[in-house]
N, C-alpha and C positions, 0 to 999 in steps of 0.2 A: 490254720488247721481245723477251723471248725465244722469240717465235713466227716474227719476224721478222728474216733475216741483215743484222747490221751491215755499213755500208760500212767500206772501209779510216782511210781520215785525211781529217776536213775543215776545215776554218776559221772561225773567228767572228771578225773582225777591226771591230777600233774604234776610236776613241779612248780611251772610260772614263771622261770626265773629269767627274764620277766615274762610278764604280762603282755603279748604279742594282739596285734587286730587281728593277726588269725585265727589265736584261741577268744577272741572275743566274735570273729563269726560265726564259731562251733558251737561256742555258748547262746548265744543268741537263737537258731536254728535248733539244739537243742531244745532248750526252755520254752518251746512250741510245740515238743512232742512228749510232755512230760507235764504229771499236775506237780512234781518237787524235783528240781534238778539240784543235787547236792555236786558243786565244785569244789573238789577237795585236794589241798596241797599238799602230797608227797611228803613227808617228812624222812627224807633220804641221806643216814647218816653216813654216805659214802661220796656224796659228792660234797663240795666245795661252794656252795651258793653265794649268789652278786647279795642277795635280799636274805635275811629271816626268815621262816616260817612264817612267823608274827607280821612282818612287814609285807608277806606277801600275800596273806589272808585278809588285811586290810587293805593291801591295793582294788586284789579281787573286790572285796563288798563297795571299793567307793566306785567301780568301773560298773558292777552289776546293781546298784541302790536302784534303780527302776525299773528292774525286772522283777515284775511281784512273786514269780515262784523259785529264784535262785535263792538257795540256802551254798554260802562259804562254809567252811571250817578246813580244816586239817588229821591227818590220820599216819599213823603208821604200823609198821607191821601189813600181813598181807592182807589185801585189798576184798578178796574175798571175805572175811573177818569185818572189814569194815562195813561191805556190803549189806550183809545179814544185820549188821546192831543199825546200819537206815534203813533196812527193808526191803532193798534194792532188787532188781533180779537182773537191770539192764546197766551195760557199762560203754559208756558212748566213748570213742576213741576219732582222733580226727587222722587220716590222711594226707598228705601231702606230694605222695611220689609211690613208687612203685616199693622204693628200697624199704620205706615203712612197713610197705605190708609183711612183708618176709617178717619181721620183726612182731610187730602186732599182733599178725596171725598164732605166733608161737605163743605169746603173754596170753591171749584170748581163748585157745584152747587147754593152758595150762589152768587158768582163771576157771575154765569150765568145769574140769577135772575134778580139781582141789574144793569146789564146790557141792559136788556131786549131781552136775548138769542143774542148780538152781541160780546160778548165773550166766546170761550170753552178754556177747558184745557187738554193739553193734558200730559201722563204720559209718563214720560221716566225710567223703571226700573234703576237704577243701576248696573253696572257689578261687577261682585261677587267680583272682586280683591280690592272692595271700600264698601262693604255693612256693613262693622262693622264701618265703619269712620261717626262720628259725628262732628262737630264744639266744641260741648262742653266736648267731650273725649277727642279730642284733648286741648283744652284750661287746662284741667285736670291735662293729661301726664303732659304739660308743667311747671306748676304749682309745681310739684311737681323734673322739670327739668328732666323730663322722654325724653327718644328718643324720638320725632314727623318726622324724616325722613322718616320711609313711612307714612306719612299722608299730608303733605306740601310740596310744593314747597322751595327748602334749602331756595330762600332770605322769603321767610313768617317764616319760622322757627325762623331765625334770629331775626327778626320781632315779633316774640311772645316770643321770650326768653329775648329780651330786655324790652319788657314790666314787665316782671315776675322778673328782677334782677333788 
């Protein structure tokens, strides 16, 4: 992207649970439009997570350790709040199908609101080589100790099969 001026700091924020190649081509293709991509994990005490928080803010940094401008951490509480204490004004969300958007679009224009229009979001399709991969298809496979090799990263694989035995 060196034709093109980077924005300041934006966010990719998820759960991870796990840690899919999908959200590691978001992240990647992000952190090329951005001089600080903070990847931040959901702390969402309503689901039921495979992984920790904890566990899955250190998967994230050992996945992103050679992307010089990915910063991990974790957040809870609304997103917009988190935005503002990094500075953020852009909230990268990834795509994978149509049914997302419905969904997204509503979080993105809620996000805008409750900001008072100093947050957008911006969409990043998915590449087709990732558009069937879910977090929870994966967790699935796994489950049933199905191959997850093209869906993980091997040490995540690891990683979710030691949870599952």
């Amino acid at each position: 992207m060196s034709s093109i001026a980077r924005m300041n700091n934006g966010i990719y924020p998820g759960s991870f649970d796990p840690l899919t190649l999908g959200h590691m081509d978001v992240i990647h293709r992000a952190a090329g439009m951005f001089n600080t991509l903070h990847v931040s994990v959901l702390n969402n005490k309503e689901k039921c997570p495979l992984f920790s928080v904890e566990e899955r803010v250190n998967i994230l940094r050992e996945a992103t350790k050679d992307i010089e401008n990915v910063r991990v951490d974790s957040f809870s509480g609304l997103l917009v709040n988190y935005a503002r204490e990094k500075e953020a004004h852009i909230i990268v969300r990834g795509l994978r199908a149509i049914t997302d958007f419905d969904y997204e679009l509503q979080i993105a224009q809620t996000n805008r609101i409750l900001s008072n229009g100093e947050v957008d979001t911006v969409f990043l399709t998915t590449s087709l080589e990732y558009a069937y991969l879910s977090s929870s298809s994966v967790r699935q496979i796994a489950s049933f100790n199905g191959d997850i090799s093209m869906c993980v990263l091997p040490f995540v694989a690891e990683q979710i099969y030691k949870k599952f035995n």
